[in-house]
Every structure is written in C-alpha cells, then in structure tokens.
RODREN-271137 format. One record per residue: residue in three letters; x, y, z of N, C-alpha, C, O, CB in turn. Coordinates in steps of 0.1 Angstrom, whole numbers, padded with zeros to 4 digits, always signed. Glycine has a CB too. Example, Ala and Ser with C-alpha at 12.3 -4.5 7.8 and 13.67 -1.06 7.14 Angstrom:
ALA+0132-0057+0078+0123-0045+0078+0132-0033+0078+0142-0033+0085+0113-0045+0090 SER+0128-0022+0071+0137-0011+0071+0129+0000+0079+0134+0011+0080+0141-0006+0057 
REM end
This chain:
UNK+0008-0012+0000+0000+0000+0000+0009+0012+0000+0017+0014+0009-0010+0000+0012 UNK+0007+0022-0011+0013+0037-0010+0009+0043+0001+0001+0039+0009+0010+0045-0020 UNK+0017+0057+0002+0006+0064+0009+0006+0069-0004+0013+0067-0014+0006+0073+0022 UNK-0010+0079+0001-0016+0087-0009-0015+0101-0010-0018+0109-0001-0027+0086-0009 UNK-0011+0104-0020+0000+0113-0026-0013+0129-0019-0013+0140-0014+0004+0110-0049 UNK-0023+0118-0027-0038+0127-0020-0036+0135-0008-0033+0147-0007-0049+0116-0015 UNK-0038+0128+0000-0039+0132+0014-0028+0141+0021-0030+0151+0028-0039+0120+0021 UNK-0013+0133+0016-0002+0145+0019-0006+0160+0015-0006+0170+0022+0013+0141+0010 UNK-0010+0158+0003-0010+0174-0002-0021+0178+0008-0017+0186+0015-0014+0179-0021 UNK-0031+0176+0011-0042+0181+0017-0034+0184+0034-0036+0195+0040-0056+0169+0016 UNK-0027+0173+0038-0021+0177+0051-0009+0189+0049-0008+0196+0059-0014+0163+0057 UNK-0003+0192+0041+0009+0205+0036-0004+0215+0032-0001+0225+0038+0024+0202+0020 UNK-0014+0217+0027-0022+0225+0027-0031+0230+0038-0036+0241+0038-0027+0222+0020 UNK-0033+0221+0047-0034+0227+0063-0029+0228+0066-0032+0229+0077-0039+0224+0073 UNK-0013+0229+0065-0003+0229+0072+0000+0248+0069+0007+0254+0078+0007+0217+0067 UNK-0005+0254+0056+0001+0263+0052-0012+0273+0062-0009+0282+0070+0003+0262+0034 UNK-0024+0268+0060-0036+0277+0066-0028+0274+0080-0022+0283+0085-0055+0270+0064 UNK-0028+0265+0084-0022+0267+0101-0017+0280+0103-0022+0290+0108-0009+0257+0106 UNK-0003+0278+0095+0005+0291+0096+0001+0305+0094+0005+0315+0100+0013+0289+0088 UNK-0009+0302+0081-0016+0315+0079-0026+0321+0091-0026+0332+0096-0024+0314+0066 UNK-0033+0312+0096-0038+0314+0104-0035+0321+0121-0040+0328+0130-0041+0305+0103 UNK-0023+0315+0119-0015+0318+0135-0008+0332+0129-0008+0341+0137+0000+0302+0143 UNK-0002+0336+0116+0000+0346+0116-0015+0358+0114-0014+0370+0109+0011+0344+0108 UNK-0020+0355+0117-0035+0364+0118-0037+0366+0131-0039+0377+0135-0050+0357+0112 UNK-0037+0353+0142-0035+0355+0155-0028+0366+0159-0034+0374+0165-0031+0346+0162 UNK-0017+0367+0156-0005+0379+0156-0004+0385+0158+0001+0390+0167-0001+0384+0152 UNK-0013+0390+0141-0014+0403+0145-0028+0411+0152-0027+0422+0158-0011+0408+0135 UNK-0042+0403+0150-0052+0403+0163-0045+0406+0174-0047+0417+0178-0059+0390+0167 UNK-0038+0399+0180-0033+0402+0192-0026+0419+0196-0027+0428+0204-0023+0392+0192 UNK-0019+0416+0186-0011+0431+0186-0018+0444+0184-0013+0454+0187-0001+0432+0175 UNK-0034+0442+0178-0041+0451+0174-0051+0453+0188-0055+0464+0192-0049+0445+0159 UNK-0053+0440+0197-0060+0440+0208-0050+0449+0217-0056+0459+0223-0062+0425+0213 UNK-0036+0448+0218-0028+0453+0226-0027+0466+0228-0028+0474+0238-0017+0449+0223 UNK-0025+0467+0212-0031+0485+0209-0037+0494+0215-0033+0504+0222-0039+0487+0200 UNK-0052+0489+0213-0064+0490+0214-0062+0493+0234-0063+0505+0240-0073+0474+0207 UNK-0061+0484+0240-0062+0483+0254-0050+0496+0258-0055+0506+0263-0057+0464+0260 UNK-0037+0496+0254-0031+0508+0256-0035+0522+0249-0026+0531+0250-0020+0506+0253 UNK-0044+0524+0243-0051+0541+0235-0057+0539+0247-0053+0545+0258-0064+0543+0216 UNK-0068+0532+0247-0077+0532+0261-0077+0538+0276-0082+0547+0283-0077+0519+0264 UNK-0064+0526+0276-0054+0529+0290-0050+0542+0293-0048+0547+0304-0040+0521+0291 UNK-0047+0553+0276-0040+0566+0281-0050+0575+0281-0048+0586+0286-0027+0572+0273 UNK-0061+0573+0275-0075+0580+0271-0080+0589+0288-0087+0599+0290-0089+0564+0266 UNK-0073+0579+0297-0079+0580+0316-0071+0590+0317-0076+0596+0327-0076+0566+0329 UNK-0060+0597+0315-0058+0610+0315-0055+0622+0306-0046+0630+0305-0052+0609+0319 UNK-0069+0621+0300-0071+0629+0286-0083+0640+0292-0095+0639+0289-0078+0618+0270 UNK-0077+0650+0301-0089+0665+0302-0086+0677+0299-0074+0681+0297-0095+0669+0317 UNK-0099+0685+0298-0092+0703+0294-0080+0702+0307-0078+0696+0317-0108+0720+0297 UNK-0075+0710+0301-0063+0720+0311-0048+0711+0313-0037+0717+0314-0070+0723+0331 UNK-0050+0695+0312-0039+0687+0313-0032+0688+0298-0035+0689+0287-0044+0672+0316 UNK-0016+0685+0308-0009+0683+0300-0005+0668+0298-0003+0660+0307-0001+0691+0303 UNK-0003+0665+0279+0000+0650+0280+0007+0649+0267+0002+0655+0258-0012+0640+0281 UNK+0019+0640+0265+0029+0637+0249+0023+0629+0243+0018+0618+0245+0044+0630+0249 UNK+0024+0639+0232+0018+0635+0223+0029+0628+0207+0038+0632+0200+0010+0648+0221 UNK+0023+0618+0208+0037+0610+0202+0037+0612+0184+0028+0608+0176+0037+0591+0206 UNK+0047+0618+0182+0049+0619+0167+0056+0610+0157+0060+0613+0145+0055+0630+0166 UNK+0058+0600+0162+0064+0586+0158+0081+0585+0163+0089+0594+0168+0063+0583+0140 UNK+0083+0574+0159+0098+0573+0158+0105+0578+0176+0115+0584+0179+0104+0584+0144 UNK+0092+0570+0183+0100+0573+0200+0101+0587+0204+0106+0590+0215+0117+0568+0202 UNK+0093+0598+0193+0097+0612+0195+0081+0619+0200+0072+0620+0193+0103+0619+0178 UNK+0081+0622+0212+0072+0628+0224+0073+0647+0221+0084+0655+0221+0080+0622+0243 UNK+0055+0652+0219+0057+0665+0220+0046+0667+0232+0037+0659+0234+0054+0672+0205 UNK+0048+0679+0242+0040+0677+0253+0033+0689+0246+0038+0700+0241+0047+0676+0269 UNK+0019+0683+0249+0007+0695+0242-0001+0696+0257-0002+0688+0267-0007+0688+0225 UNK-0007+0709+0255-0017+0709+0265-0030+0706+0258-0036+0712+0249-0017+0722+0274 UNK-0035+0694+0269-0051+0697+0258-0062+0710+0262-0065+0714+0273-0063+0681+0259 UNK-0064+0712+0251-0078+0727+0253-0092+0722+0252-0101+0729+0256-0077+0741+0238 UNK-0094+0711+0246-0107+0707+0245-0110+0691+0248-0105+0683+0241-0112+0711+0232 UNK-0115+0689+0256-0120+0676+0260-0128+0667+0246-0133+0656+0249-0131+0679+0274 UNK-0129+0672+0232-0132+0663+0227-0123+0659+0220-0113+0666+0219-0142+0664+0222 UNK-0124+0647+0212-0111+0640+0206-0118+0636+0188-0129+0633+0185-0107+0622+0216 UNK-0106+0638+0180-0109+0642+0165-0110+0625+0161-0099+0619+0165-0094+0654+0155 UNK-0120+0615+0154-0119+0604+0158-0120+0599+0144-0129+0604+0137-0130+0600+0167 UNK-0113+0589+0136-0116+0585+0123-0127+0575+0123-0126+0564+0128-0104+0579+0117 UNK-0139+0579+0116-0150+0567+0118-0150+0559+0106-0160+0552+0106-0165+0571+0121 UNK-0143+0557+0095-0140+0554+0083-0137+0559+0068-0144+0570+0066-0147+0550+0082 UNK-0132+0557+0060-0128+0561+0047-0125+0573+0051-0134+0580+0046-0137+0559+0035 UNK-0117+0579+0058-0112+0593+0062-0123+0605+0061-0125+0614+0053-0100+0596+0054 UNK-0127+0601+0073-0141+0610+0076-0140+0606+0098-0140+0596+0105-0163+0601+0063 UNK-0139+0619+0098-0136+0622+0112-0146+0631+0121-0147+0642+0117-0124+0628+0111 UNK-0151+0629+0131-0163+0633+0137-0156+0640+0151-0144+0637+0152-0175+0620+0139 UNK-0159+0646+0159-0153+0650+0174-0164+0642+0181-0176+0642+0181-0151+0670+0179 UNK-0152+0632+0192-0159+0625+0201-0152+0628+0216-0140+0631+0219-0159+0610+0196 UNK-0165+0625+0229-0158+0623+0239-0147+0615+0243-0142+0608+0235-0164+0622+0245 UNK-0142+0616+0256-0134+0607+0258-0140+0591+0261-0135+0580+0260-0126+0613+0267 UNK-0153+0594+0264-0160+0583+0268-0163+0573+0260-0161+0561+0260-0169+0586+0272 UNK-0171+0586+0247-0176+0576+0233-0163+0568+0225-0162+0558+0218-0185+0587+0219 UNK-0153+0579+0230-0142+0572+0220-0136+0557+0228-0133+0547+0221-0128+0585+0218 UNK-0137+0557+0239-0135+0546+0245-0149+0535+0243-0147+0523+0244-0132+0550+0259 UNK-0160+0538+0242-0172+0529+0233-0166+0522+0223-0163+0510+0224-0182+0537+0224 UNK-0163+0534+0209-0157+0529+0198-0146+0519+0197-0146+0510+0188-0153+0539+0193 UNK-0137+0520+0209-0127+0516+0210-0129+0500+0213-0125+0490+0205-0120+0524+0219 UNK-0138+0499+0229-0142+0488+0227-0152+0476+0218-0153+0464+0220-0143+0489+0236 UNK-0159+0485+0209-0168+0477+0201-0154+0472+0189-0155+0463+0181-0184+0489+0193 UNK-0144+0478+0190-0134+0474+0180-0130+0464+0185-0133+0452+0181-0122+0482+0177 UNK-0124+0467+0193-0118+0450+0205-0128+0442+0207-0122+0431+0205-0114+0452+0222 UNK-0138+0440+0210-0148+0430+0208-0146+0424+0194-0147+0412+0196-0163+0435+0211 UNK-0144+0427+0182-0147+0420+0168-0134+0417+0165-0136+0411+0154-0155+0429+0157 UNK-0121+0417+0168-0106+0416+0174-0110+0402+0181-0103+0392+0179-0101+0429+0187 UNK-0122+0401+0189-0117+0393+0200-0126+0379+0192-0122+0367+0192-0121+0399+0218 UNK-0141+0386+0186-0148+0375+0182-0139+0371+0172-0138+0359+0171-0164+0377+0178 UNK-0131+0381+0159-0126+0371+0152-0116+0361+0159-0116+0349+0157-0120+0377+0139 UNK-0108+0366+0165-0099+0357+0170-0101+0344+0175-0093+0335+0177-0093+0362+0178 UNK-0120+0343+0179-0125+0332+0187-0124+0326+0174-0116+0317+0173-0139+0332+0195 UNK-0132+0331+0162-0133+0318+0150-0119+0315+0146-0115+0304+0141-0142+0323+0136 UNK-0113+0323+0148-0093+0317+0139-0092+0305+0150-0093+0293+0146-0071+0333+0143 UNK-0091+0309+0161-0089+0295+0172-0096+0284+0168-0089+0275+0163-0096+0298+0188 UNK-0109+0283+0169-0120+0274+0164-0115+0270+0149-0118+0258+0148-0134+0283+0164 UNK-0109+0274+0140-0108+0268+0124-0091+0262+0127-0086+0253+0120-0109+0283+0108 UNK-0085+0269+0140-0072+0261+0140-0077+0246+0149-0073+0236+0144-0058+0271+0149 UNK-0084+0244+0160-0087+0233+0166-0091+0225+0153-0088+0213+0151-0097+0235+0178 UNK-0097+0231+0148-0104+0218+0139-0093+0214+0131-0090+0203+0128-0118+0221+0130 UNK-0085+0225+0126-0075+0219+0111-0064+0210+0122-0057+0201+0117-0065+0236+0100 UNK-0063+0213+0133-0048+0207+0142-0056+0188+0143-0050+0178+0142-0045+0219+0165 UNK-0076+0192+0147-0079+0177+0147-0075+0165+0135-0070+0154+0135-0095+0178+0147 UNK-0080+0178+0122-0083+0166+0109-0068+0161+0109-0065+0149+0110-0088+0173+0091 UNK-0058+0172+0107-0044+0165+0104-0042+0156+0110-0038+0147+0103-0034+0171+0106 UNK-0044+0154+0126-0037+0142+0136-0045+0132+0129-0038+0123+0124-0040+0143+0155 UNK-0063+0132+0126-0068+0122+0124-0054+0117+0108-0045+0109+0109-0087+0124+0121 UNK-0056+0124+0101-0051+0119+0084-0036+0116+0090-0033+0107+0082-0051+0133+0069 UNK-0030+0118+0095-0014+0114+0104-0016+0100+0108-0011+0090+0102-0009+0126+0121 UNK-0025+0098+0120-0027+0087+0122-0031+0078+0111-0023+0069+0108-0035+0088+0131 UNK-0043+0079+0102-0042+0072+0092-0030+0067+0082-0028+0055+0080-0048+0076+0087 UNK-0025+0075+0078-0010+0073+0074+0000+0066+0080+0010+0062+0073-0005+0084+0072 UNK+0000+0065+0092+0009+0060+0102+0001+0043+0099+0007+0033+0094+0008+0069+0121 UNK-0011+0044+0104-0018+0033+0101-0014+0022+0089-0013+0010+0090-0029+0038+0100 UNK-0013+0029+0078-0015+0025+0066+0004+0019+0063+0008+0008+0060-0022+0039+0055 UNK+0010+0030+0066+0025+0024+0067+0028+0010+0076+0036+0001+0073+0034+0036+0075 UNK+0022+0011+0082+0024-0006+0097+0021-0013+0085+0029-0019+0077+0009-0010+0117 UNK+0001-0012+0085+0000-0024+0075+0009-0031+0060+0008-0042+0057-0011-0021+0070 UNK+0017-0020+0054+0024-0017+0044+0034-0030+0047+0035-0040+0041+0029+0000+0044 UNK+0045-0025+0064+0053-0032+0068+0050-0046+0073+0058-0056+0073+0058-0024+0075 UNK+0041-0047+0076+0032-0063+0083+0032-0066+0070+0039-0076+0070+0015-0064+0092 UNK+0028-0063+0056+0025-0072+0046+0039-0075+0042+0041-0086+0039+0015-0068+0034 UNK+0049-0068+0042+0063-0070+0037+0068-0081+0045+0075-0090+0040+0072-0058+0039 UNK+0064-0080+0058+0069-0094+0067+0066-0107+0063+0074-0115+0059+0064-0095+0079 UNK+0051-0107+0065+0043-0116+0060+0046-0120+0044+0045-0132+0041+0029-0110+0062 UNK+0049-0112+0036+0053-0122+0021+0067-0123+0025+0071-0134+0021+0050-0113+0003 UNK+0077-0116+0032+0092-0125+0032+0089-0135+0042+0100-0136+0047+0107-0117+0036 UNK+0081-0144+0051+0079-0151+0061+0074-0164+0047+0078-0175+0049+0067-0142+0076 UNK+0064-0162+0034+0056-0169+0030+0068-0175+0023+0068-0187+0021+0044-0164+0023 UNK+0079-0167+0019+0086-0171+0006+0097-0179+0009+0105-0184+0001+0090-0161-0002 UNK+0096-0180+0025+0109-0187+0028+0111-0202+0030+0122-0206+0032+0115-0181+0038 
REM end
C-alpha cells in the first residue's frame, strides 16, 4: 500500500492555513494590545492637562489639551469630534470584533490541528500495514 499522494498534499495544505492562520492571531493580538493601551492613556485625557503627544519614531511632543473632545476616524477618512468616553465605546466595540474574530481563527485552528492528527494517524496506520505485509510475504517465501 502507498501512501496517498492525496492526502499528503491536503495535510501541507493545512499545514500552510495553520500558519496563515497563527500569523492572523498575531497580529489580532497586537491590534488587541493597541487597542487596550489608546484606552489605558484615554484616563488621562482633560481640558487644562498636560500630555505627549507622540509623533512617531520614540519622538514625544508635550501639548496641553484645550478641549476635552477627541478628532476620531470613523471610516474612509471622515472624522467626527468625540468624547473621551464615546471614544472609548468605539474603541471597545473594535476590541470585541478583534476578539470574536480571534475566537473563530482559534476554532478553524482546533479543527484543522484535529483533521491533520486524524489523516497522520491514518497514514501511520497505513505504513504498519504496508510493513506487516512486507513481513508476511518474506515469512511466505521462505
């Protein structure tokens, strides 16, 4: 008995979604991480405070804020002024759909990590019998 050439490719083809998949976890994660730190600095965002304001590249400008609302991108670059509150709404309705997709990535990896072991085991299976018949005809011929 071969194995089937079949089945390998289908196991290196979950094998590739695995990967794809876990790199999606990734970056979910990193996007959740985000998310929880804007949040986290949002708690000291009022008129009259002062707070750095980061211009990339590790480089901090200290602004004072003058207005308690915040300039908010709500899509295709269109921006509304929100509280600090709503913007923390927004924030968490983001992290919730972060978190539900991440439940289904988990869920399509359990299952792809199940089928492989099952098709592994079969293959493993199929190799024994392979080697038991090899025994069995040098045992007949001798």
């Amino acid at each position: 008995m071969e194995l089937n050439q079949e089945e390998i490719m289908k196991i290196q083809m979950m094998e590739q979604e695995v990967n794809y998949l876990n790199q999606q976890l990734q970056l979910i994660d990193e996007n959740i991480k985000e998310m929880t730190q804007i949040s986290d600095s949002l708690e000291g965002i009022s008129k009259g405070n002062e707070i750095l304001s980061n211009l990339g590249k590790k480089i901090y400008l200290p602004v004072e804020v003058k207005d308690d609302k915040l300039v908010v991108e709500v899509g295709k670059g269109n921006y509304v002024k929100k509280s600090v509150s709503e913007t923390k709404e927004i924030l968490e309705r983001e992290n919730n759909k972060l978190m539900e997709g991440k439940g289904k990535i988990i869920e399509r990896l359990d299952f792809l990590q199940e089928e492989m072991s099952k098709m592994l085991m079969e293959l493993q299976k199929a190799q024994i019998g392979k080697k038991e018949e090899s025994i069995e005809d040098l045992a007949e011929n001798k």
